[in-house]
N, C-alpha and C positions, 0 to 999 in steps of 0.2 A: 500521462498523456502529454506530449512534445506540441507545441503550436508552430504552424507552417501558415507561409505564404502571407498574405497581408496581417492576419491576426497578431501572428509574430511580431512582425517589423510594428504593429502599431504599441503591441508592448513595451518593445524596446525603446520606443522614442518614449514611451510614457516616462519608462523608467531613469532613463536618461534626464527628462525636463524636470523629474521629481527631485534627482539630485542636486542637479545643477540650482534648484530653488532651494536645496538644504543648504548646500555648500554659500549660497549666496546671502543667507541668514547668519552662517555661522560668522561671516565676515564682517558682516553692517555688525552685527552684537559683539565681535571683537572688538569692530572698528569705534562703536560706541564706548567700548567700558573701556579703550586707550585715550577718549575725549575726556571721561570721569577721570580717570587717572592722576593723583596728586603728587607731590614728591614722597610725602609723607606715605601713602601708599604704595609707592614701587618701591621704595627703600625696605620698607616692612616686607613686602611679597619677595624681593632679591635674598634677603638676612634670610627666612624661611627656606628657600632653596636651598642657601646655604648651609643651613643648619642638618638639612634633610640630603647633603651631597647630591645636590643634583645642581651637579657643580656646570651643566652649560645652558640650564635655563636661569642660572641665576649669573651668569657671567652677560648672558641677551639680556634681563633685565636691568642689571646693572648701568649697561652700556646703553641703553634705552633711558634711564634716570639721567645718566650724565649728558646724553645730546638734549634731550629735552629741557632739564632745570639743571644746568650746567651751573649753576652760579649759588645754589644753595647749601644749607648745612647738609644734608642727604646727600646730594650729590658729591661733597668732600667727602662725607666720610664710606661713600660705596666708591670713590677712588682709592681709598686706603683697603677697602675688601676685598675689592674685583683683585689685587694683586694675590690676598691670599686662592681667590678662586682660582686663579691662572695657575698657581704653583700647586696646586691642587689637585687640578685637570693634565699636569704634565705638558702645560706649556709657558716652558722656563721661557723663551726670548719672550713671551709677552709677557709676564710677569717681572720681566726686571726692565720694558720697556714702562710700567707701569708704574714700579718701585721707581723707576731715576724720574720719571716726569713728580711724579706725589715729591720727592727730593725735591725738585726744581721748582716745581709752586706752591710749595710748602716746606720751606726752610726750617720753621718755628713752630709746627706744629707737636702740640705734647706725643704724638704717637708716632711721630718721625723714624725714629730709632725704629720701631717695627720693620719699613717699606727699609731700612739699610742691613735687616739683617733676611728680612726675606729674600734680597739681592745677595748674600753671601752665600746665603742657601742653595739659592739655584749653579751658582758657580761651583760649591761646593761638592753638591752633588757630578758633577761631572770628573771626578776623581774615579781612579779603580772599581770595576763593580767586583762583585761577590765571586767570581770566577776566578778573575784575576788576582785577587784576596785571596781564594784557597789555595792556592797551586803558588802564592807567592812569587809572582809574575815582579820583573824587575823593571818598575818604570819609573825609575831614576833617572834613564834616558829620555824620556818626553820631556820636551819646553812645557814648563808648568804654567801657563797662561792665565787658566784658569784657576789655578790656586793662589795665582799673585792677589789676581781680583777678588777672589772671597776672602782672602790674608787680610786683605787692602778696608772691607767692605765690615767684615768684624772687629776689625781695629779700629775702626769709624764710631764703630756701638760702645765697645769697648773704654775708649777715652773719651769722648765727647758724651757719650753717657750711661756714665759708671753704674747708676741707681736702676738701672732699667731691668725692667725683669729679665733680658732676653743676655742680658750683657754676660752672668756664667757661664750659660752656654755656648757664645760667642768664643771666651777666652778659650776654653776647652776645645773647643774647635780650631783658634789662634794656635795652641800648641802641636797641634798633629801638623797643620801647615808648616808649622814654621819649619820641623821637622822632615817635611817631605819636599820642602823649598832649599831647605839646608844641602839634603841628601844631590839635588838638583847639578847646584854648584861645586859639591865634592868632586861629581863624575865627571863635569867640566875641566877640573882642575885635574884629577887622575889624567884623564885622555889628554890632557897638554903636557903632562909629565913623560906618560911613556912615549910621547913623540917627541921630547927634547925640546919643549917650546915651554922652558923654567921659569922666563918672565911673566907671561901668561897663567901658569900655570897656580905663581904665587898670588897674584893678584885675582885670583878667582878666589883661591883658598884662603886669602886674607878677607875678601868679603864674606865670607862665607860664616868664617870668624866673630867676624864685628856685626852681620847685618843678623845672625840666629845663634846670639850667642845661649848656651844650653842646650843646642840641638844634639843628639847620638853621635854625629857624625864629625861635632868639634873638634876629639881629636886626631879621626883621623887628616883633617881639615891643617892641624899644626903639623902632623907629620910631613904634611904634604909641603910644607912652608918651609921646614929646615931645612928637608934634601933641596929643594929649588935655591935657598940660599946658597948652600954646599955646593950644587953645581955650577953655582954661576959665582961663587968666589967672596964668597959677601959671609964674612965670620961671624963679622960684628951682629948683623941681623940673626944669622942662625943661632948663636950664643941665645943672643937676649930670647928668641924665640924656643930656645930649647928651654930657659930658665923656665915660662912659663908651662911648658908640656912637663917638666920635671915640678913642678908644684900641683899640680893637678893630676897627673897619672905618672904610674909606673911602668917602667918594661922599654922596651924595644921602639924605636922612630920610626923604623924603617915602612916605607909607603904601604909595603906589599903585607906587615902582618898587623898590619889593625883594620879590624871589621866592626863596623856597624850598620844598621837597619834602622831606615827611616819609621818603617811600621812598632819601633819602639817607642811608644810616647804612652 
């Protein structure tokens, strides 16, 4: 049976006023247990979240501990969390907006090294995805920007703190960069050669050299350095430069038959 005409509409206000007094309870009793609210408290309820990946009510409480007791032990160390929660939730510029601020007011802190390598992480990850991996996509042409910075950011963990537990995996991951930062410079130095700009050409290839030395690409790196000498009349250098390609490899200088792949590491 449908209700018409006054009965109705008095329903509907009822139901309406009924809510509006739930809704107005559920608030005051919010409003209440954020006045109980400790440090100790939200810290404990934000870790929980965390633990349980629900990763954006515990990034709201976090951020809710730190405006409130901004100055406490809790509050430091849900600054060093919240970063993992951001990286977490797949939002890398907050997470390393997060990591360099924890950097910045916290120098000396024993868990420091963590907030420098969750930063290299997220740099990190912006590298080739799984697509571009399969199919062997050549992005040796991209400005590696962002693998300077994650190079930059594990080499931070790396030497300034060797004992850390994060520091293996840091290196491990220093090598693939240094490697795909190597490959960078090669192609720089290629594309100045086939256009006839030798001086360029060698000085790319010379960094490339000295700044990743061991990388795949080192020696096509020196081949690339002799002929640049060769064509610009410089014996003396190409010699010495051929000595060292002739102590470390075998075979042929020549630009166009030495290959190597960054994704060798």
């Amino acid at each position: 049976m449908f209700l018409t005409g006054p009965k109705r509409g008095g329903t509907v206000a009822l139901c309406c006023m009924l809510l509006a007094i739930s809704l107005s309870g559920c608030a005051a009793h919010r409003e209440k247990e954020a006045k109980k609210a400790t440090p100790e408290s939200l810290y404990k309820k934000a870790h929980n979240e965390l633990e349980t990946y629900s990763l954006n009510a515990a990034i709201k409480t976090y951020e809710s501990l730190n405006a409130r007791f901004p100055f406490t032990d809790e509050a430091r160390q849900g600054r060093l969390d919240i970063i993992y929660a951001y990286y977490r939730a797949g939002e890398g510029e907050s997470a390393t907006d997060a990591a360099e601020t924890f950097i910045r007011e916290n120098p000396t802190h024993p868990r420091v090294d963590y907030a420098w390598y969750v930063k290299g992480l997220v740099d990190f990850e912006h590298q080739p995805n799984a697509i571009e991996r399969l199919f062997r996509a050549d992005i040796t042409k991209r400005p590696p920007s962002n693998a300077r910075k994650s190079f930059a950011a594990f080499k931070t963990v790396v030497e300034q703190y060797p004992k850390s537990d994060y520091a293996p995996d840091s290196l491990q991951r220093m090598v693939y960069l240094r490697n795909r930062l190597a490959s960078y410079e090669v192609h720089v130095a290629r594309y100045y050669f086939k256009r006839g700009a030798y001086v360029a050409a060698a000085q790319r290839a010379k960094g490339a050299i000295e700044q990743f030395d061991g990388a795949p690409t080192t020696r096509e790196a020196l081949a690339i350095l002799i002929e640049s000498y060769d064509k610009m009349n410089l014996p003396a250098l190409a010699a010495q430069s051929r000595q060292v390609y002739d102590a470390n490899y075998a075979g042929n200088t020549r630009v166009a038959e030495v290959k190597t792949h960054w994704w060798n590491w």
